[in-house]
VOPAGU-2260 file (C-alpha; in pm, 1 decimal, decimal comma):
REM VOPAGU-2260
SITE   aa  ch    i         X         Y         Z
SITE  UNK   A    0       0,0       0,0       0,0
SITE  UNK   A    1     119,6     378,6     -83,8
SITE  UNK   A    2     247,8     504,7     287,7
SITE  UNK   A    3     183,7     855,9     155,5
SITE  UNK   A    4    -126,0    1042,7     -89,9
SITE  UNK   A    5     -38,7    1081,0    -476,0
SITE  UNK   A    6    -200,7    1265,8    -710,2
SITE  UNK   A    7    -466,7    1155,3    -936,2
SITE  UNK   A    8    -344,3     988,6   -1328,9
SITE  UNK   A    9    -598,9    1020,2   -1591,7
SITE  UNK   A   10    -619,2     683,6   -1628,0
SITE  UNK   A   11    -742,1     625,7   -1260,9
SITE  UNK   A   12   -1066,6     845,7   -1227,8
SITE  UNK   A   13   -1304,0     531,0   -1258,6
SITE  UNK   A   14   -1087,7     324,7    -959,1
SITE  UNK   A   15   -1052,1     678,3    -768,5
SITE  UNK   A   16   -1421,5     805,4    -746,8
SITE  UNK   A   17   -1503,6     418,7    -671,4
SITE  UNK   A   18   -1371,5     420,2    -314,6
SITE  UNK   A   19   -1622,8     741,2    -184,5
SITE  UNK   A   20   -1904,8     611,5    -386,0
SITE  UNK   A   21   -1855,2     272,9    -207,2
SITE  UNK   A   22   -1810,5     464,0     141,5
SITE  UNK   A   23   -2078,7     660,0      83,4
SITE  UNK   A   24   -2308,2     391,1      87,1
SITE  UNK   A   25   -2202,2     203,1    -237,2
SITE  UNK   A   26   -2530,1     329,3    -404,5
SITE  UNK   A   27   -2384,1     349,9    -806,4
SITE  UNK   A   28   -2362,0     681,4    -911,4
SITE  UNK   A   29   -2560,3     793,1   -1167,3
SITE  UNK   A   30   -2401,9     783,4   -1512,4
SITE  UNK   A   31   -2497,5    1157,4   -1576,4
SITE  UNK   A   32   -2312,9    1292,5   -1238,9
SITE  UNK   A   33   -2008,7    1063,0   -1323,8
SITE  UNK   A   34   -1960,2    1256,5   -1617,5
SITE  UNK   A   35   -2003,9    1609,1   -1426,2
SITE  UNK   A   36   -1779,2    1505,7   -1183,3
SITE  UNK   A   37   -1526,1    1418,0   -1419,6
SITE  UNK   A   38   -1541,0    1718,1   -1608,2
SITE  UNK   A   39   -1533,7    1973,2   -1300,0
SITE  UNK   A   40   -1273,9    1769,4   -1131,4
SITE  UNK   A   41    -896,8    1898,1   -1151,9
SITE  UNK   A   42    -659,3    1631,2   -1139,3
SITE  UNK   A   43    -376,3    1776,6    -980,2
SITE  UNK   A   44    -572,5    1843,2    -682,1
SITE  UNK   A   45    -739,7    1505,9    -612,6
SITE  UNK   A   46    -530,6    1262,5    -359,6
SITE  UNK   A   47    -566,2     942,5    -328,0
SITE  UNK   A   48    -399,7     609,5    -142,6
SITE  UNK   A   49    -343,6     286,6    -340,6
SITE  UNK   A   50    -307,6     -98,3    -234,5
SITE  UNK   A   51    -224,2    -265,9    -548,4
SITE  UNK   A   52    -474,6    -188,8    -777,1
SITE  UNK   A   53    -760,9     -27,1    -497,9
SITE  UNK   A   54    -764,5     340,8    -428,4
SITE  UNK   A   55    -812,0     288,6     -29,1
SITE  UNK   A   56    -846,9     652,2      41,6
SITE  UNK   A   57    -946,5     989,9    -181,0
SITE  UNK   A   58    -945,4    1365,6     -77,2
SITE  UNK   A   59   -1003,5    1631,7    -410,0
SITE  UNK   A   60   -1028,6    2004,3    -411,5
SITE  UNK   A   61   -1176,2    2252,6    -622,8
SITE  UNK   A   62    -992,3    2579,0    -711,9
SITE  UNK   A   63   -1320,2    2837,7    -549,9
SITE  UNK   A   64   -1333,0    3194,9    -498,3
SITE  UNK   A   65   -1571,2    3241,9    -217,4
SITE  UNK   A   66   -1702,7    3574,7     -92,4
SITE  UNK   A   67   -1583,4    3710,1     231,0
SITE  UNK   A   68   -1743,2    4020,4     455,0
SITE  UNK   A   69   -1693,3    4306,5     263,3
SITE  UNK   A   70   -1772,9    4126,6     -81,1
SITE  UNK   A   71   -1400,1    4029,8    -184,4
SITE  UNK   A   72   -1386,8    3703,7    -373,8
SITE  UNK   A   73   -1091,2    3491,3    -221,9
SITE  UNK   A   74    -879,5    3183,5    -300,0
SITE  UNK   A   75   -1013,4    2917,1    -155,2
SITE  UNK   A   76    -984,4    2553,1    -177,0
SITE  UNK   A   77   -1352,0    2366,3    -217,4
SITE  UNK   A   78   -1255,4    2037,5     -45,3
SITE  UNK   A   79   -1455,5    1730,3    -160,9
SITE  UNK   A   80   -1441,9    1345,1    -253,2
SITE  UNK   A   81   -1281,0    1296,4     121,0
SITE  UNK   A   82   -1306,3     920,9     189,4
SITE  UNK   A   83   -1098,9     597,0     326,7
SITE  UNK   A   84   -1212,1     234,8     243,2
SITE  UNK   A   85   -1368,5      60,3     573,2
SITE  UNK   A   86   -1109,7    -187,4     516,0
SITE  UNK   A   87    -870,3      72,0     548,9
SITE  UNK   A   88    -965,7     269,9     833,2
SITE  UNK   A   89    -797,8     406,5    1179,5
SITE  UNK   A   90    -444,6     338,9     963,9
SITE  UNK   A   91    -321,4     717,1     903,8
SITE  UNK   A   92    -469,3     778,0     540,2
SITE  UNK   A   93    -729,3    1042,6     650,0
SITE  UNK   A   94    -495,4    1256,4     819,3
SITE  UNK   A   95    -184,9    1212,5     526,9
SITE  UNK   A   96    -414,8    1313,7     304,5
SITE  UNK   A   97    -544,2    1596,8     521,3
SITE  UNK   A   98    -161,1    1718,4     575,7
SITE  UNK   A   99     -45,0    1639,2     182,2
SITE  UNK   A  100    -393,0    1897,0      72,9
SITE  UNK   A  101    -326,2    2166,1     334,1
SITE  UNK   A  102      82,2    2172,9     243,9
SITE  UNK   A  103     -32,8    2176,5    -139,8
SITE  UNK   A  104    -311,2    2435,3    -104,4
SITE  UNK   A  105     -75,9    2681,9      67,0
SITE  UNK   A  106     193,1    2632,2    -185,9
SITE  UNK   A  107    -100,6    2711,3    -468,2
SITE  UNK   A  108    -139,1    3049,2    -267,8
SITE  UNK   A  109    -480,7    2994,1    -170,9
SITE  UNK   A  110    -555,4    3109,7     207,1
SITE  UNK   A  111    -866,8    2918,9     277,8
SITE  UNK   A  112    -995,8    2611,7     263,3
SITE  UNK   A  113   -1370,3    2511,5     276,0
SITE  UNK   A  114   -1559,2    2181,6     295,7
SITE  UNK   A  115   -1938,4    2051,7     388,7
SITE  UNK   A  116   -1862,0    1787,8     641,9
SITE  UNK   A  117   -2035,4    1448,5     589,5
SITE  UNK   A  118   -2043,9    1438,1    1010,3
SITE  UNK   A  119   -1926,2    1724,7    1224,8
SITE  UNK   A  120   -1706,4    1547,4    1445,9
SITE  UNK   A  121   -1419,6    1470,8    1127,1
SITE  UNK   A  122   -1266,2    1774,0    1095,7
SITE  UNK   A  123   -1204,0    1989,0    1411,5
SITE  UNK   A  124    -918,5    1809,4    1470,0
SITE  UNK   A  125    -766,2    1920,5    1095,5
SITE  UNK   A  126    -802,3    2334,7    1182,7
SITE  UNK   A  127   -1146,4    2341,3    1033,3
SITE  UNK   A  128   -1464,2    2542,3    1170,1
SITE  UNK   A  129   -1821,7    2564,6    1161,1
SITE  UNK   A  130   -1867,5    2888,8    1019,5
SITE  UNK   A  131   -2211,7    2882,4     894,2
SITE  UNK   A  132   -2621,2    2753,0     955,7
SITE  UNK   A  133   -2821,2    2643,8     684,5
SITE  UNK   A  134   -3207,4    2590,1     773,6
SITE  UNK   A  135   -3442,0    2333,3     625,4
SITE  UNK   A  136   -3820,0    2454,8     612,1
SITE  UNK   A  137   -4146,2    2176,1     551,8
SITE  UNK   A  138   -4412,9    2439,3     506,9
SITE  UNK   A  139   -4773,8    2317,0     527,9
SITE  UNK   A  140   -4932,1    2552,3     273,8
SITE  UNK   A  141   -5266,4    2466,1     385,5
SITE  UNK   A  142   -5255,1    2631,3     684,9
SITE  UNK   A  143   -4930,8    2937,7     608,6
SITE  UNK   A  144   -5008,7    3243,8     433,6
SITE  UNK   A  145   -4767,2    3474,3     325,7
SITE  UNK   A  146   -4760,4    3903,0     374,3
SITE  UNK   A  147   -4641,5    4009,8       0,1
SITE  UNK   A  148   -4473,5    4363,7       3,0
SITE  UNK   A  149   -4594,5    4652,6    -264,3
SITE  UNK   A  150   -4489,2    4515,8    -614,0
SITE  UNK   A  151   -4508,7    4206,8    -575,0
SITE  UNK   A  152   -4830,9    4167,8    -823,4
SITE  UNK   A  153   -4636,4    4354,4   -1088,9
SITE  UNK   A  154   -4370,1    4101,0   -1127,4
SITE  UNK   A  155   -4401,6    3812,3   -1404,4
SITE  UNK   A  156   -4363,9    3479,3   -1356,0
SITE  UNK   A  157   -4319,4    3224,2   -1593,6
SITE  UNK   A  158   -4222,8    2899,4   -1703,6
SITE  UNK   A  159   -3908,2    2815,6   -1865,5
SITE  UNK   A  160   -3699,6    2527,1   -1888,1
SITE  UNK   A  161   -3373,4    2465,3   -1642,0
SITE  UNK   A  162   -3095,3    2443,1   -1933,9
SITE  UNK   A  163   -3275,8    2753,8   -2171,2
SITE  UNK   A  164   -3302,6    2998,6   -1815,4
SITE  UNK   A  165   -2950,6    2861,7   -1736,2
SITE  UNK   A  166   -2725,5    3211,5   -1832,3
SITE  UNK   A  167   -2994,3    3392,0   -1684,0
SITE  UNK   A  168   -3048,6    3229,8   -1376,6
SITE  UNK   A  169   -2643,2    3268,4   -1353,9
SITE  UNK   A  170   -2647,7    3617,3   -1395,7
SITE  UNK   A  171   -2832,6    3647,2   -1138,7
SITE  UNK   A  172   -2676,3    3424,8    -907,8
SITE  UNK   A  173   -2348,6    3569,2    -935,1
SITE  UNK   A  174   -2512,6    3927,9    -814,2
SITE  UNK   A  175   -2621,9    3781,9    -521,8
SITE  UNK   A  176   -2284,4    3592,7    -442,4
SITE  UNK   A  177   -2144,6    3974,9    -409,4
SITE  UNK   A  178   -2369,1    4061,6    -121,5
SITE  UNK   A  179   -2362,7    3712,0      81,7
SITE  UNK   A  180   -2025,3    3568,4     243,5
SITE  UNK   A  181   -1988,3    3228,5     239,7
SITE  UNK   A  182   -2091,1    3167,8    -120,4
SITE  UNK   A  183   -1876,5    3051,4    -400,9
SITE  UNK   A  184   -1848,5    3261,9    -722,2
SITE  UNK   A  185   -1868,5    2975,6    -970,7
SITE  UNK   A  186   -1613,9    2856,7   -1232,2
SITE  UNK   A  187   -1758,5    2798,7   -1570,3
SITE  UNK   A  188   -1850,0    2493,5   -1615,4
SITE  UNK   A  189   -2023,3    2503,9   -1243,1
SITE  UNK   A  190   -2328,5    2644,6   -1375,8
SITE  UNK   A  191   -2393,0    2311,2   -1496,1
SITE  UNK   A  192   -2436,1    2140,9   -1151,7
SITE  UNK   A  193   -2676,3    2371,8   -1101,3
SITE  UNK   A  194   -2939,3    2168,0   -1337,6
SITE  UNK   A  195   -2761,1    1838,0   -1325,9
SITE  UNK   A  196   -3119,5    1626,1   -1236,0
SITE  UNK   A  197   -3008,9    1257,2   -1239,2
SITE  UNK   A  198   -3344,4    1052,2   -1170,0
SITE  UNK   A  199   -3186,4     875,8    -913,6
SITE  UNK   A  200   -3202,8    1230,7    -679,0
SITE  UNK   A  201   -3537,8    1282,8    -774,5
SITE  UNK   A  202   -3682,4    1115,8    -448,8
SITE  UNK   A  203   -4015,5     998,4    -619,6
SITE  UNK   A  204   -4060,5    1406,6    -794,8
SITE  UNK   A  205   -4087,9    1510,7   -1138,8
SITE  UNK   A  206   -3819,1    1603,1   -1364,0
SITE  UNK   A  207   -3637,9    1928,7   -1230,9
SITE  UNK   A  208   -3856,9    2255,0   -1314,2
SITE  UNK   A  209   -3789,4    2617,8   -1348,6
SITE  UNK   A  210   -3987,0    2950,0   -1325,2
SITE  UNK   A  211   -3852,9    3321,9   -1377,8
SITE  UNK   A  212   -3969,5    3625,1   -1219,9
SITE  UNK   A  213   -3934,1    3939,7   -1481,3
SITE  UNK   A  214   -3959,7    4294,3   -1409,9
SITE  UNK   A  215   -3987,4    4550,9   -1745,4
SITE  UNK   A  216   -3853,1    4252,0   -1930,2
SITE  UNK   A  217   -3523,3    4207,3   -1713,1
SITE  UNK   A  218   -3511,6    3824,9   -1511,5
SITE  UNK   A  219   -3483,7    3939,3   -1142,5
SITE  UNK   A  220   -3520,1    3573,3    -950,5
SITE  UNK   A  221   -3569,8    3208,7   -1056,9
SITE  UNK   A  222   -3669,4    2919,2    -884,8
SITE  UNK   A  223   -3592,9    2531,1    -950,2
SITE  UNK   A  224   -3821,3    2273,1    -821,1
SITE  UNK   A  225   -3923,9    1884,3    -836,7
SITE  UNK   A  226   -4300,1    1809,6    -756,2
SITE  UNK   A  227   -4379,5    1496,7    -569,9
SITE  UNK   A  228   -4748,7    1399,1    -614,2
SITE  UNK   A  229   -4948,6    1241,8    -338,1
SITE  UNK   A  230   -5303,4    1144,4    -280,3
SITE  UNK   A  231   -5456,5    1022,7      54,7
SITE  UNK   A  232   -5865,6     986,6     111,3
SITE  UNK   A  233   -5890,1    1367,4     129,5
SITE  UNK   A  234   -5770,1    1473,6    -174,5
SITE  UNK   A  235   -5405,5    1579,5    -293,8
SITE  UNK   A  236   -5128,6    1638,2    -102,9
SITE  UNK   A  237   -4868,9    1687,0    -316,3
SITE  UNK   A  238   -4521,2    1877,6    -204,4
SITE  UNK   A  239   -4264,4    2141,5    -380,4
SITE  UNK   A  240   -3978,4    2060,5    -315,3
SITE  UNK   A  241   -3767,4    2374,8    -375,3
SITE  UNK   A  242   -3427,6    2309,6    -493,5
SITE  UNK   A  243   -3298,8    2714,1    -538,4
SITE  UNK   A  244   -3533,4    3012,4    -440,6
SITE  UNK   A  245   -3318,9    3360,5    -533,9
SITE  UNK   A  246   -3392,3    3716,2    -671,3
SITE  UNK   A  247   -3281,7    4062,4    -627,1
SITE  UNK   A  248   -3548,4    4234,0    -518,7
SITE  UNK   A  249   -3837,7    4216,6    -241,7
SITE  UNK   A  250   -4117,2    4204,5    -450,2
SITE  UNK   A  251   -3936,9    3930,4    -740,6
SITE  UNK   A  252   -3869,7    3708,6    -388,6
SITE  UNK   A  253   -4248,0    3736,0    -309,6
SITE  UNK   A  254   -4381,4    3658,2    -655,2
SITE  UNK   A  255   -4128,9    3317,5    -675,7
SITE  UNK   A  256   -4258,8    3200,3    -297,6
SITE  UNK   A  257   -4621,8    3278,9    -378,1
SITE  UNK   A  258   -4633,5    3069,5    -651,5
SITE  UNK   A  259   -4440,9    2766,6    -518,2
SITE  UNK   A  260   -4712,8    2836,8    -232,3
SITE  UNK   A  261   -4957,3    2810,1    -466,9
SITE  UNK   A  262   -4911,5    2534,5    -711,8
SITE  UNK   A  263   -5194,3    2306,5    -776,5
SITE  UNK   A  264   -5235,3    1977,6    -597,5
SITE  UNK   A  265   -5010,0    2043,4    -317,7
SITE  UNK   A  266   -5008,6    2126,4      52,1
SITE  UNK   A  267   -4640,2    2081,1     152,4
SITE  UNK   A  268   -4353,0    2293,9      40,6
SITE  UNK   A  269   -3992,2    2170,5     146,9
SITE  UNK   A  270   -3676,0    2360,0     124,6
SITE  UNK   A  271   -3311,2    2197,3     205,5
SITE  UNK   A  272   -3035,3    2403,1     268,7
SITE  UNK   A  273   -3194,1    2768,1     307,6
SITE  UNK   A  274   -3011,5    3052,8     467,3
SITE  UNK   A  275   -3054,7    3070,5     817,1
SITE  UNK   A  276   -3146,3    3479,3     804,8
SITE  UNK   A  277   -3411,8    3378,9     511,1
SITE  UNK   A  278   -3638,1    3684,7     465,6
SITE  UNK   A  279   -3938,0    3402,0     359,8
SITE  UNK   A  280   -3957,0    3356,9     787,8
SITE  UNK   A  281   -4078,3    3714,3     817,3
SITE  UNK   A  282   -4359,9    3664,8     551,1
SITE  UNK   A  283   -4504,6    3358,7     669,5
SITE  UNK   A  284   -4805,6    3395,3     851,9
SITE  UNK   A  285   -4689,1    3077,4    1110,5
SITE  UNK   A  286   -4369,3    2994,5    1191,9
SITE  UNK   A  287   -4411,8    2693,2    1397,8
SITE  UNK   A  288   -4609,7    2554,4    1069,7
SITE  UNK   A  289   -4274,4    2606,0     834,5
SITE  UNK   A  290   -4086,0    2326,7    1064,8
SITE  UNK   A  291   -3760,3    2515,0    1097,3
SITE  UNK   A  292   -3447,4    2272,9    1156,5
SITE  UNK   A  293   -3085,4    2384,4    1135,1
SITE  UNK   A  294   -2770,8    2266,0    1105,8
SITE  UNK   A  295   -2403,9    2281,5    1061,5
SITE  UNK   A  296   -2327,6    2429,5     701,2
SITE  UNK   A  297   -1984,6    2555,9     553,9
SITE  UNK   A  298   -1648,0    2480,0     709,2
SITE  UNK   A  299   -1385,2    2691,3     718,1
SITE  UNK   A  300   -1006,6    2631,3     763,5
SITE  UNK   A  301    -759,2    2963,4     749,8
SITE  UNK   A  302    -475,0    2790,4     574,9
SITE  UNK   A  303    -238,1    3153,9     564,0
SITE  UNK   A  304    -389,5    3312,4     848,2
SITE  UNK   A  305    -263,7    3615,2     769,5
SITE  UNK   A  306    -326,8    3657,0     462,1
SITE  UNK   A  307    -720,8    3488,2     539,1
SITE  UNK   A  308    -771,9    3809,8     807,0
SITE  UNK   A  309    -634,0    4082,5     578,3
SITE  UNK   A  310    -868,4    3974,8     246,0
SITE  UNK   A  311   -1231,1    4066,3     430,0
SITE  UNK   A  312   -1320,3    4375,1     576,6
SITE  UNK   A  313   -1444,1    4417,1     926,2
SITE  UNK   A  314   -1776,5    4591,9    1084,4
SITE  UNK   A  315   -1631,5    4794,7    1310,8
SITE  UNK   A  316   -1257,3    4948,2    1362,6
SITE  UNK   A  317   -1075,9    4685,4    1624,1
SITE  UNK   A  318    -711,5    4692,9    1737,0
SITE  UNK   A  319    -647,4    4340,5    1869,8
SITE  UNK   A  320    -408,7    4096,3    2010,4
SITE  UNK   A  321    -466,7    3720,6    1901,5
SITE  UNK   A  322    -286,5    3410,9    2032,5
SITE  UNK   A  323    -356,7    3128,5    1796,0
SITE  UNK   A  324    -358,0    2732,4    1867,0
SITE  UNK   A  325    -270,6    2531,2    1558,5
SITE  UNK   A  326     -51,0    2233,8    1589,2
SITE  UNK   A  327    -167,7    2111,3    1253,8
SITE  UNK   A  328     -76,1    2370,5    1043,4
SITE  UNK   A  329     239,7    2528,8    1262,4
SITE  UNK   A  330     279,0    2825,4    1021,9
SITE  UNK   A  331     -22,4    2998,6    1174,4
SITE  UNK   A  332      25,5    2919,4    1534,4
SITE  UNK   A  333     121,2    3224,5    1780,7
SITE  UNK   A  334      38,4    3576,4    1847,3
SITE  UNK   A  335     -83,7    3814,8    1537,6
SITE  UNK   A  336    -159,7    4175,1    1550,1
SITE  UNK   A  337    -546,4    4245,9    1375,7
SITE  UNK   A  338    -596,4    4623,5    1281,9
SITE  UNK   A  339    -877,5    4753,0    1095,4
SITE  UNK   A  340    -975,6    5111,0    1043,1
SITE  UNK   A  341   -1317,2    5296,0    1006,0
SITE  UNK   A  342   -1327,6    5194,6     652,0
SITE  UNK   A  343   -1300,6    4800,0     766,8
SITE  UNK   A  344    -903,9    4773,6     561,5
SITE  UNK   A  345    -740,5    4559,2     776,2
SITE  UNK   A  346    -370,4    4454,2     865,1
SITE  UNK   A  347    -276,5    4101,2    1018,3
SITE  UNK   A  348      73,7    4060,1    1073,2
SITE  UNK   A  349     302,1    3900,5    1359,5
SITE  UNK   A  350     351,8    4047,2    1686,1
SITE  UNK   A  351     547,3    3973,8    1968,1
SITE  UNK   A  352     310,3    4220,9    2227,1
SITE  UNK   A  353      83,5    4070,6    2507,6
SITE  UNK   A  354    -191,0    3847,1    2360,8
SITE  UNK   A  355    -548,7    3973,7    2434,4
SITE  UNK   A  356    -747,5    3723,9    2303,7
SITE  UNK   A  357    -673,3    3341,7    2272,4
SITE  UNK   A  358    -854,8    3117,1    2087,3
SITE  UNK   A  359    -799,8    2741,5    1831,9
SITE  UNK   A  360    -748,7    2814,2    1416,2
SITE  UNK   A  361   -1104,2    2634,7    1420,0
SITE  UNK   A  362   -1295,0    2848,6    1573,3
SITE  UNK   A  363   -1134,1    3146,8    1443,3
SITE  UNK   A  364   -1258,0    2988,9    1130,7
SITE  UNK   A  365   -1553,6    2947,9    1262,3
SITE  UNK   A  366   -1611,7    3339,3    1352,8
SITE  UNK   A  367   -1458,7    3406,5    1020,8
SITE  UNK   A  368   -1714,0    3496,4     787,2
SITE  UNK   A  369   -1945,1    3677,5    1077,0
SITE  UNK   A  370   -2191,2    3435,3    1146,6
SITE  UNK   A  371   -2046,7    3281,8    1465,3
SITE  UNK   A  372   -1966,4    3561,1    1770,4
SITE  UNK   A  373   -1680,0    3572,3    1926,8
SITE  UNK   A  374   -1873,0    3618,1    2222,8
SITE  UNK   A  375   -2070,4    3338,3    2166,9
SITE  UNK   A  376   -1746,4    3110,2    2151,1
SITE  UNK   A  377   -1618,2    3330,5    2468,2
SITE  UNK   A  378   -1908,2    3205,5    2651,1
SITE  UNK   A  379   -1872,7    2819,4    2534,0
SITE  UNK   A  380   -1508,2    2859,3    2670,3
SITE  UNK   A  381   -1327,3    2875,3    2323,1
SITE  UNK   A  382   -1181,6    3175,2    2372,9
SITE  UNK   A  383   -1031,5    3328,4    2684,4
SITE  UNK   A  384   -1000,5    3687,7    2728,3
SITE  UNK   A  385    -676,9    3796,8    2823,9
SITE  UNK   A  386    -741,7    4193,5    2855,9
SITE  UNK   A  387   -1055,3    4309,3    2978,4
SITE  UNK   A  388   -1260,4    4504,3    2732,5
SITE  UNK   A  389   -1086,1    4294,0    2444,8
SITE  UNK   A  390   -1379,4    4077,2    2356,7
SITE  UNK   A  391   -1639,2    4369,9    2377,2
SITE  UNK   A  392   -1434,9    4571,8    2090,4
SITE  UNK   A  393   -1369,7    4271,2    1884,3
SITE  UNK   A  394   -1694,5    4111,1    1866,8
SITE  UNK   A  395   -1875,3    4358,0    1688,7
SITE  UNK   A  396   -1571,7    4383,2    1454,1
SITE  UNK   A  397   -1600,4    3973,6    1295,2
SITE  UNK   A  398   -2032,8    4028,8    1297,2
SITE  UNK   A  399   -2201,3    4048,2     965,0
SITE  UNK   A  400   -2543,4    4259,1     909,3
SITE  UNK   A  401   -2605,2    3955,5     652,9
SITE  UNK   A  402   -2560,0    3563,1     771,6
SITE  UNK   A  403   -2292,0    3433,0     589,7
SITE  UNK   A  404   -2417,5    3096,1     360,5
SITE  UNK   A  405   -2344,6    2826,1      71,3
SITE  UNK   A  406   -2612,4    2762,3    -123,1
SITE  UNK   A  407   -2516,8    2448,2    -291,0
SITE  UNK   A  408   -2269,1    2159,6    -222,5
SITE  UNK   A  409   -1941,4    2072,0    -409,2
């Protein structure tokens, strides 16, 4: 067996992406995401561990830009495809692989990395944080009503199909990954994912669907949906289930959710992976109807610390001391000077003055993108304040007025 990760051959993407689709459950892969897969993958970046002929062990990363408070777009790596054969397990590959990516993604220049965990107890260990919340809604549309602002009856919607509202849908997309942190601003190519609709993910629903809200001609929001038709002794009871909901306006948001509300033969609307600040849980009439669940969402790993602090802005000016744990990835551990003026332009650099605040790499990836508090953390015990008044003035500084979220996986 390979004692150390190598990077992907050509000729070895069938063998490779066999060992996470057999420990993910060993459910085949549908031929159509195979083919996605392989052309959105980048070879240099995908890992894996060999024993003769098996590949024991994968880990793959995508080259992302994902949007940080203050709307830069920054390096980051999208990791993915993490897996080890349960023949192969508690031997060392997960964490080789973990140290081979993080040495390779700071050579590329790239000072974050981000993954969706497949259980939130993996990756603490490798420097990585929960940094956002993503909320899953079942709305019973029977019984919710929704409070439309003013406009909202002079915006069109209509029918089109996924793949001919693709570019548009896009465009608008990649105004709203400006605004939100935590969201990727897609590659080409990654547009496609975006209708991939295998009928193996289909859970029972129709073929994917599409509508577009218009406004004076110009496509201001889109939704994507599958409908999953159901029948019990009193009639239909069909569900939506929303797969994306966006637009760039109040009234364009109102018009899409009124009509997934409102589609014939249904009662239940479900939503996966919604953003935890949603502006659809101030227009419901019920709250406790719309089943609101959250969970864990984007990780985030500061790879160059520095460098990770320095690319987003921050809310409010701060002038702080951090001492930073991080015995995987050395480079970063120790004390760093954080400055940031009125404007939110910040400096990071070393510093050999008193710490003020200490806390792990993880959960200063966690706080990174504003959407975890620092005082928060303070009060789980993950960080200790080391000057009094330190936490107060750099709380406020990390916060962002909008919840940082990633709207789709990788």
């Amino acid at each position: 067996m390979t004692t150390e990760p190598r990077v992907l051959s050509a000729s070895e993407w069938d063998a490779w992406l066999g060992c996470p689709e057999l420990a993910f459950g060993g459910v085949p892969i549908a031929p159509e995401s195979r083919e996605l897969y392989a052309a959105l993958i980048e070879p240099r970046r995908a890992l894996g561990h060999w024993d003769g002929a098996d590949c024991v062990g994968t880990a793959g990363s995508y080259s992302f830009r994902l949007t940080v408070p203050g709307g830069a777009a920054v390096p980051a790596a999208g990791v993915t495809m993490v897996s080890v054969a349960a023949t192969h397990r508690r031997q060392g590959l997960l964490t080789s692989m973990m140290r081979r990516q993080l040495d390779d993604v700071r050579s590329w220049g790239e000072p974050l990395a981000v993954l969706l965990a497949s259980e939130p107890g993996i990756y603490g260990r490798f420097g990585y944080g929960a940094a956002t919340t993503e909320t899953n809604l079942r709305i019973d549309t029977s019984q919710v009503r929704l409070a439309l602002p003013p406009g909202t009856d002079g915006v069109r919607v209509r029918r089109s199909s996924p793949v001919t509202a693709l570019d548009a849908c896009e465009a608008v997309y990649a105004r709203l990954a400006e605004a939100r942190p935590g969201t990727p601003v897609r590659r080409p190519g990654w547009e496609r994912m975006a209708v991939s609709d295998p009928e193996s993910a289909r859970k029972g629903g129709s073929p994917l669907q599409c509508v577009l809200a218009e406004r004076d001609g110009e496509v201001t929001g889109y939704a994507t949906f599958h409908l999953r038709p159901a029948w019990d002794d009193a009639g239909p009871r069909g569900t939506v289930a929303v797969r994306d909901l966006a637009a760039l306006d109040p009234a364009s948001y109102a018009a899409l959710w009124r009509f997934v509300f409102g589609i014939d033969l249904t009662s239940v609307v479900e939503c996966r992976n919604r953003p935890v600040d949603d502006a659809v849980l101030r227009m419901v009439s019920d709250v406790r109807r719309c089943e609101v669940r959250q969970r864990d969402g984007l990780y985030v790993r500061l790879v160059e610390l520095g460098r990770a602090l320095e690319a987003r802005t921050y809310r409010t000016p701060v002038d702080v001391v951090l001492e930073v744990e991080d015995t995987f990835c050395p480079w970063n551990a120790g004390r760093w000077r954080l400055t940031a003026d009125s404007k939110g332009a910040a400096v990071c650099r070393r510093t050999d003055d008193e710490p003020e605040l200490a806390l792990s790499v993880s959960d200063l990836g966690a706080a990174y993108l504003g959407g975890v508090s620092l005082t928060t953390l303070a009060a789980a015990g993950l960080v200790r304040e080391l000057r009094v008044g330190a936490l107060a003035g750099a709380a406020p500084a990390f916060s962002s007025d909008v919840q940082p979220w990633c709207p789709h996986g990788f």
